[in-house]
Backbone as a ProteinNet text record, in pm:
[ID]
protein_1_A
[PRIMARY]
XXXXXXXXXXXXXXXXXXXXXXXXXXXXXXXXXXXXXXXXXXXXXXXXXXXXXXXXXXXXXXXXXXXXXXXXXXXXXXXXXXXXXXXXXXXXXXXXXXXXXXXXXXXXXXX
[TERTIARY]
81.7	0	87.3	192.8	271.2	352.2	403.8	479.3	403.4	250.9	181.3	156.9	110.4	126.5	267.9	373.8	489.9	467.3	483.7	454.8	336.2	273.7	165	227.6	285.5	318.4	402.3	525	676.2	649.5	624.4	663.8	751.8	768.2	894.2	991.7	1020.6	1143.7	1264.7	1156.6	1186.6	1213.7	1165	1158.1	1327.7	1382	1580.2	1596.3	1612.7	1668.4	1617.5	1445.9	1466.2	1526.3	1503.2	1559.2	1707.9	1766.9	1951.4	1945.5	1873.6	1873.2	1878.4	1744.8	1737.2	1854.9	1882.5	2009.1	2166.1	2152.1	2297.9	2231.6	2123.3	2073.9	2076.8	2046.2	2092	2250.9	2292.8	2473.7	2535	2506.1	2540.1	2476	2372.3	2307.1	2408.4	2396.8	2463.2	2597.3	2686.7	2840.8	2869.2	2726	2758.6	2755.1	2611.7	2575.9	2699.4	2820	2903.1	3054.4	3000.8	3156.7	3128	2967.7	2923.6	2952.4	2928.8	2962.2	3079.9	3187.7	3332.6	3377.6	3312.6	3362.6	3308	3212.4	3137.2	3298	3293.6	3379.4	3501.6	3530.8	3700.6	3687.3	3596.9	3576.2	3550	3458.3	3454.7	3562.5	3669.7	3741.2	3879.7	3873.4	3942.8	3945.7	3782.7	3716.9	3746.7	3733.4	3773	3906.2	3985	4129.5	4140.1	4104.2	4108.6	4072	3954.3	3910.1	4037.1	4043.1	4136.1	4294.9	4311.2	4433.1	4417.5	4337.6	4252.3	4176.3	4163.1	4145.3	4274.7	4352.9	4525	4554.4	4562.3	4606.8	4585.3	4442.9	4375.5	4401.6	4404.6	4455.9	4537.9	4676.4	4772.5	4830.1	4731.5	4809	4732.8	4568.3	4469.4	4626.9	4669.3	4783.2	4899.3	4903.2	5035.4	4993.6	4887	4824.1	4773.2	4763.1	4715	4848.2	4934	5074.4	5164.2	5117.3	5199.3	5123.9	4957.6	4880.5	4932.8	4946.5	4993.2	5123.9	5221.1	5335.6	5336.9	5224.1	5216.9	5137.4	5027.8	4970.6	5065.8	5179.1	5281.9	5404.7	5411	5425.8	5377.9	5267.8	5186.9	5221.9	5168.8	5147.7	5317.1	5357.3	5530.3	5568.8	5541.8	5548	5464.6	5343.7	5198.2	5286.3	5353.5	5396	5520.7	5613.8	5723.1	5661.1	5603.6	5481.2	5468.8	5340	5317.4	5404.5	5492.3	5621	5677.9	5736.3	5804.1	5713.7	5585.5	5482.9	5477.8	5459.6	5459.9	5548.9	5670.4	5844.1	5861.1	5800.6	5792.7	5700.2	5591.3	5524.8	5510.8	5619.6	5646.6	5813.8	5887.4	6003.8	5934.8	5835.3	5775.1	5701.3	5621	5553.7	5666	5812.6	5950.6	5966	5962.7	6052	5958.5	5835.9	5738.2	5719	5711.8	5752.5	5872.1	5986.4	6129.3	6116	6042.9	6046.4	5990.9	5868.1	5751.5	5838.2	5893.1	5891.3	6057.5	6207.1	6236.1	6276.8	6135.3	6130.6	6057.2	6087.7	5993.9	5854.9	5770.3	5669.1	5582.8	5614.6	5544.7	5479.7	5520.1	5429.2	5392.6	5426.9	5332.2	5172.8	5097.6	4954.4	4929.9
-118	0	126.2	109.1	229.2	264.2	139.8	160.8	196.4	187.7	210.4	428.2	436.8	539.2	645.8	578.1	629.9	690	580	542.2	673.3	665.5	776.8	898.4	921	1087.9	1119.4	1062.9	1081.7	1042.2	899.6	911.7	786.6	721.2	588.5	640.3	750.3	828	841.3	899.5	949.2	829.5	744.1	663.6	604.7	592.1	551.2	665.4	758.1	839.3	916.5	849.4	894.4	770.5	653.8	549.8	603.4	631.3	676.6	736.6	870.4	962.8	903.4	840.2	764.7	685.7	605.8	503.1	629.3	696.1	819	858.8	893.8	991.5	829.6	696.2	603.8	578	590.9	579.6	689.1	768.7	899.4	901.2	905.7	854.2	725.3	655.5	527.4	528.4	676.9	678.5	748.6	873	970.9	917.5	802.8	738.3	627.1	564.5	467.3	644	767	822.9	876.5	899.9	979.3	833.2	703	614.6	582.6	611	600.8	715.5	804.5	964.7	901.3	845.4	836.6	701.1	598.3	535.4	558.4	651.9	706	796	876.8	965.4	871.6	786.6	671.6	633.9	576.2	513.2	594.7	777.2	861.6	876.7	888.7	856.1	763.8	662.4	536.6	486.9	557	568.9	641.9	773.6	874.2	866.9	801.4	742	631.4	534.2	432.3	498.8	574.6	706.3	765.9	776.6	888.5	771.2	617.1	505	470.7	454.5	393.1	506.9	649.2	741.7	716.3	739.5	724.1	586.7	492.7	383.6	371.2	405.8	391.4	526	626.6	753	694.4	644.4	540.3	456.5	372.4	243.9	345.3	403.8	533.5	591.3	625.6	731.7	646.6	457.3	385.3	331	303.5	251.6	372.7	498.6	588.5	638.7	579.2	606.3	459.7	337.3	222.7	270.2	317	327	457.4	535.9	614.1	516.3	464.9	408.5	323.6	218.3	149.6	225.1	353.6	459.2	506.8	526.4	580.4	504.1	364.7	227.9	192	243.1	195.8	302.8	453.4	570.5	537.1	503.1	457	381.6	283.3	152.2	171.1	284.4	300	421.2	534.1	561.4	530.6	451.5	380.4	262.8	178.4	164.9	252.8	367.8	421	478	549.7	555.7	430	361.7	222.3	190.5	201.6	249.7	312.8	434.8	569.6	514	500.2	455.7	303.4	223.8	118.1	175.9	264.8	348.5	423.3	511.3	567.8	476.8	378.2	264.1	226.1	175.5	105.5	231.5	401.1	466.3	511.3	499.2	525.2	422.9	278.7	192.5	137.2	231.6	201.3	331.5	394	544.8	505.4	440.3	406.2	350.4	215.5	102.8	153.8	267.2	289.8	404.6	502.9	580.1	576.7	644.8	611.2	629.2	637.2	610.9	703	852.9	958.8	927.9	778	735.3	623.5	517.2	406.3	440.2	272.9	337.5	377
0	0	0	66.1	89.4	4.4	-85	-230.7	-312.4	-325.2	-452.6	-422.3	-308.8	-248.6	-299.8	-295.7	-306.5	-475.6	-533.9	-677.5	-729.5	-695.8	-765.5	-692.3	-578	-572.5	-628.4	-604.8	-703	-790.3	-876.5	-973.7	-972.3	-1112.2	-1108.8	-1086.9	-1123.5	-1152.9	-1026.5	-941.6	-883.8	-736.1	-705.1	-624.1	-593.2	-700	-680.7	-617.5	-626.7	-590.5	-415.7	-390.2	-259.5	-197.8	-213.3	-160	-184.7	-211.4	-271.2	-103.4	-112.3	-12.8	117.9	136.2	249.5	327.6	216.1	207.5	322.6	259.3	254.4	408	431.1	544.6	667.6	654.3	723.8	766.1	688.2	705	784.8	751.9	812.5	952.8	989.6	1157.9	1191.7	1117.5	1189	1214.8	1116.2	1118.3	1242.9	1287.6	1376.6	1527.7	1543.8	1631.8	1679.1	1603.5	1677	1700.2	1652.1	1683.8	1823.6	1845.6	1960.8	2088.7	2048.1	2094.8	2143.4	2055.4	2068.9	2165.8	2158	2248	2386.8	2394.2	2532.6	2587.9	2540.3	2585.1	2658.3	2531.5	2598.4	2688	2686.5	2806.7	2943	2933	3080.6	3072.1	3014.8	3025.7	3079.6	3059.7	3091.2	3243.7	3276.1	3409.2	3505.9	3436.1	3514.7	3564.5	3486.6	3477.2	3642.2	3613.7	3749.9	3810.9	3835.5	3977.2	4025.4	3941.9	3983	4058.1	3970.6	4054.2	4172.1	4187.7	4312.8	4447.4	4405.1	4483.5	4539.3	4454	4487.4	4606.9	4569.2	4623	4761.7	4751.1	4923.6	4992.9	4917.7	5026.9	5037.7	4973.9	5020	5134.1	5094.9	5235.2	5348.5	5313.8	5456.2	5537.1	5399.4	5513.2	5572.9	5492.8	5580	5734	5721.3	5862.4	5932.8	5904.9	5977.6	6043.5	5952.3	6046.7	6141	6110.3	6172	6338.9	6314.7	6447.5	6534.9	6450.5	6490.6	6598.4	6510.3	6577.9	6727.5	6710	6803.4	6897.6	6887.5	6978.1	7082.7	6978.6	7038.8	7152.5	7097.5	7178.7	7320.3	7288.6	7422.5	7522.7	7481.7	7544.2	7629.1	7566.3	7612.3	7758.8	7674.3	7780.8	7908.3	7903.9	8015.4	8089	8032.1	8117.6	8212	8134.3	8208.3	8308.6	8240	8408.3	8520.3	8464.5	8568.8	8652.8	8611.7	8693.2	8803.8	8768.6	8793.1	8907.1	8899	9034.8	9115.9	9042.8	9122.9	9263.4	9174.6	9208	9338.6	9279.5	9434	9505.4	9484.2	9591.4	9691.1	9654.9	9694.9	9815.2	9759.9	9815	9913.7	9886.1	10013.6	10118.3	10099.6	10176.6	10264.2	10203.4	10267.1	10368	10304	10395.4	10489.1	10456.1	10586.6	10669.8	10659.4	10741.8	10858.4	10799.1	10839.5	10986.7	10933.5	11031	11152.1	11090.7	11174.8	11302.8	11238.7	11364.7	11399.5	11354.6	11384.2	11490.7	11514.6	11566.9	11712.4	11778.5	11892.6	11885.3	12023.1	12044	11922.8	11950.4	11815.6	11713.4	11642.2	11495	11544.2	11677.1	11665.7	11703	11679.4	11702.2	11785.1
[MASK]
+++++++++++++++++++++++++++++++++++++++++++++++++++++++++++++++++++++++++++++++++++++++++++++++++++++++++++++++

């Protein structure tokens, strides 16, 4: 129906030549549609690139600022201990020298 249609408005004549057109105006969509395709790719793929740069980046400064709180924590923990020792220390030295007073002195400090 749609060829006979065609046929009586154009003309025999004329019918190669819109099909020609058509033909040319298909290729051309289809040449523009895989370059707009190709642009989209490389651009994600530009993307994807820089993210992947910008992932590496951060985890590896993450393992940096994680081993350097590591090594402070191991720190603290070391300082705390020799601390607290060392109070320990004095107050085991004062217990001895308040005891020694005690039972060496006269009546004044017993109970």
């Amino acid at each position: 129906m749609v060829m006979l249609l065609a046929l009586l408005f154009f003309g025999s004549k004329a019918i190669p030549d819109i099909a020609k057109t058509i033909g040319k105006g298909m290729r051309e969509f289809k040449k523009a549609t895989n370059e707009i395709q190709r642009e989209i790719n490389d651009y994600s793929s530009d993307i994807k690139k820089d993210i992947s740069e910008v992932s590496s980046t951060i985890n590896r400064e993450t393992n940096e600022i994680t081993k350097g709180m590591g090594d402070v924590t191991s720190s603290v923990s070391r300082e705390t201990t020799e601390f607290t020792k060392g109070i320990n220390d004095t107050a085991t030295s004062a217990t001895n020298e308040t005891t020694e007073i005690k039972y060496n002195s006269p009546d004044k400090y017993q109970d």
